[in-house]
C-alpha positions in Angstrom: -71.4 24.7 13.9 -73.2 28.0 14.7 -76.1 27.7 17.1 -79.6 29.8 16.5 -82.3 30.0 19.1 -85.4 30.3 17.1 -87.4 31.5 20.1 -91.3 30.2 19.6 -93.3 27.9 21.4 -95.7 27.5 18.6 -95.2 24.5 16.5 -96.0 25.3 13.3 -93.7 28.5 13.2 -90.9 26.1 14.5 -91.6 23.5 11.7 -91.6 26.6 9.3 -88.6 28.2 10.3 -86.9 24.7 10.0 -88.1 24.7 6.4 -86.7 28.5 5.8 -83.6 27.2 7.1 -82.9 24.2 5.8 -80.4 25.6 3.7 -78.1 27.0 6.1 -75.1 25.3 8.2 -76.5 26.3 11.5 -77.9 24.3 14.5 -81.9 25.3 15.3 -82.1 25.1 18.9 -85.9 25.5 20.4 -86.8 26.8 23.9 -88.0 23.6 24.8 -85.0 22.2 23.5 -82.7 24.1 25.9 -85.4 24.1 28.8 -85.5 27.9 28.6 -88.8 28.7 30.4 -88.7 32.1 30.7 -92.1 34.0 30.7 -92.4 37.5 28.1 -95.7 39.4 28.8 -95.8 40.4 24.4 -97.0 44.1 26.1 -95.8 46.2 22.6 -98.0 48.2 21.0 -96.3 47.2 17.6 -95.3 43.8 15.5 -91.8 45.1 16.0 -91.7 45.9 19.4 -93.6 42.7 20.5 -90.6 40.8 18.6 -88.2 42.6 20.1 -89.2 42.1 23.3 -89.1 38.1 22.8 -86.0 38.4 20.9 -83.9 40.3 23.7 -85.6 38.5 26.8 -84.7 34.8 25.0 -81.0 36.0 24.2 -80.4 37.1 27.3 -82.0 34.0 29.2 -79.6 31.4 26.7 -76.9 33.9 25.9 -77.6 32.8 22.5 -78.4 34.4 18.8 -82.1 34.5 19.0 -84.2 35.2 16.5 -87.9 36.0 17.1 -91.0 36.9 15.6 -94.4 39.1 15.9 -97.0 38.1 12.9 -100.8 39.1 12.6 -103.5 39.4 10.1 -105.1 43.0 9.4 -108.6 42.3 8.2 -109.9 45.6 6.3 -113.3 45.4 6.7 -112.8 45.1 10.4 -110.3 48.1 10.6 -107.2 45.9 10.8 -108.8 43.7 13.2 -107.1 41.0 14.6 -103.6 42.5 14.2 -102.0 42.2 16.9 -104.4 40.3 19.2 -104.4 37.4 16.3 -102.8 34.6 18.0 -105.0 35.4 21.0 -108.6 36.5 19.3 -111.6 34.6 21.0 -109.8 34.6 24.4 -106.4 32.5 25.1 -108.1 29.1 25.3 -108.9 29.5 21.8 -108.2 27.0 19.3 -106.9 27.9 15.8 -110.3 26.9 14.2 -112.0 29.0 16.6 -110.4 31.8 16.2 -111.5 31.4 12.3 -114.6 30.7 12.6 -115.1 33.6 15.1 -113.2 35.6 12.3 -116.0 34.6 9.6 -118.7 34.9 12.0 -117.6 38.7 12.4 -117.4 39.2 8.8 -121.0 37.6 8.2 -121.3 37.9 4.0 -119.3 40.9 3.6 -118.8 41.2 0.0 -115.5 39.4 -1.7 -114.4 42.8 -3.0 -114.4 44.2 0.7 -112.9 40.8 2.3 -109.2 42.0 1.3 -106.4 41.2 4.7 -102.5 40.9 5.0 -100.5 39.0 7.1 -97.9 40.9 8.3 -95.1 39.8 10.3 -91.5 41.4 11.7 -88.4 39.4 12.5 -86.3 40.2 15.6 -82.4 38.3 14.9 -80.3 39.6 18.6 -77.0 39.0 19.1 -75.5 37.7 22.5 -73.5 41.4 22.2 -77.1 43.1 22.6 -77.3 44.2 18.5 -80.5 44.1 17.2 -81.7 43.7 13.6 -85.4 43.6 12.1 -87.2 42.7 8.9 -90.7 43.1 7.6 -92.6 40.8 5.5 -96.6 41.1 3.9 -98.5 38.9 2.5 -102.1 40.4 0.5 -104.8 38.2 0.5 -108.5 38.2 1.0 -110.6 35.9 3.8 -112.7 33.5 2.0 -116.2 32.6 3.3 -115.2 29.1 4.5 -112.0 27.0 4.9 -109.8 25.3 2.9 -107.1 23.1 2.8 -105.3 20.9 5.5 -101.4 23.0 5.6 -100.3 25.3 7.6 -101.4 26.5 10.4 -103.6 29.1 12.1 -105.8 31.5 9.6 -104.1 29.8 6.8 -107.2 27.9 6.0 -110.0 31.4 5.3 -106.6 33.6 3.8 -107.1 33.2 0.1 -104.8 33.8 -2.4 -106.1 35.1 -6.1 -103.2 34.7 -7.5 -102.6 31.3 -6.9 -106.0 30.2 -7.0 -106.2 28.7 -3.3 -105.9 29.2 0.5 -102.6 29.4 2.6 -103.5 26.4 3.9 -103.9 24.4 0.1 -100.3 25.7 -1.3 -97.5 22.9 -1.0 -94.7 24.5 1.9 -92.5 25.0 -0.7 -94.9 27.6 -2.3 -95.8 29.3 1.3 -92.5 29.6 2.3 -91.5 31.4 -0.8 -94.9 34.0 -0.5 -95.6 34.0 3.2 -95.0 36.9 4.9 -92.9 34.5 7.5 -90.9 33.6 4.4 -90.9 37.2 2.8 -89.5 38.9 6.5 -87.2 36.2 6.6 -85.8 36.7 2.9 -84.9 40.1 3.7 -83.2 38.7 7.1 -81.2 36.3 5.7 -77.8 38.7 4.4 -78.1 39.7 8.5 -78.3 36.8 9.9 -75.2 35.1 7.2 -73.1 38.2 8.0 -73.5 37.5 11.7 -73.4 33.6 11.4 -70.1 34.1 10.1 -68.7 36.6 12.4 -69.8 33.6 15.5 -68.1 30.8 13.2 -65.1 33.5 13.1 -64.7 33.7 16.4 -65.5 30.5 17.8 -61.8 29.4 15.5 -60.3 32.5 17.2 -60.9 30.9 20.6 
């Protein structure tokens, strides 16, 4: 069986990754897993090259295919604030709800019609050979004025979908996997990362 290194330490992109996945004959490894400790400064000044720069430091640290990702949400009314400094907003010792609730105190009662945000997030897949490969995937939403739900993880509980009626963090997995921008990045990944699953289980029989 093919091996991928889905390189995250964050759990809740592991666990959804393993859900967007499931599907395929291939072996999940995590860097824990292997005991790959390596440290990545994310430095980029882009979703895409922040991924990259996981993507290619992982695969060369486990000589594995490593897929990797860079995700943010773009709040409008704060011109695009988080973006890129989402996972990190309030300082690094933040927790997920404080970043949140840091997020709503910023937007105060700023109008529904002007509380419209994305998620946005690019997937890195690198092969052991060097190739690289990337994807896009967005999500349209609006930040609610309090949270909601118990799922998911990080701003999914204030990211509010019309369409469905509910947070991120209300839908069933099934649902978020399918709409998420994670899930949406991935779908356009997946002919890549078959085509190149293949070629490994090719020649692993050649050798």
């Amino acid at each position: 069986m093919s091996r991928l290194l889905i390189a995250t330490n964050n759990p809740g992109k592991q666990r959804e990754y393993q859900e967007l996945l499931a599907d395929l004959d291939v072996d999940l490894c995590t860097l824990r897993g292997l005991g790959v400790s390596v440290v990545v400064r994310e430095d980029g000044s882009s979703y895409a090259e922040n991924a990259r720069i996981k993507a290619e430091a992982y695969a060369q640290a486990s000589g594995m295919l490593t897929l990797a990702d860079d995700s943010g949400l773009e709040v409008d009314a704060l011109g695009g604030e988080p973006g890129l400094h989402s996972a990190r907003y309030g300082g690094d010792g933040a927790s997920d709800t404080g970043r949140y609730e840091l997020l709503l105190q910023r937007l105060g009662r700023v109008p529904r019609e002007r509380r419209t945000a994305r998620f946005r997030c690019v997937i890195v897949l690198v092969t052991p050979d060097g190739k690289t490969h990337n994807t896009e995937g967005i999500c349209e939403g609006v930040i609610a004025f309090e949270p909601r739900g118990t799922h998911g993880f990080g701003y999914d509980p204030v990211f509010y979908l019309p369409e469905h009626g509910q947070t991120m963090a209300e839908l069933p997995s099934e649902v978020k996997n399918r709409i998420s921008h994670r899930g949406r990045a991935l779908q356009e990944m997946m002919p890549v990362l078959m085509s190149t699953l293949g070629e490994s289980l090719c020649d692993e029989g050649e050798g």
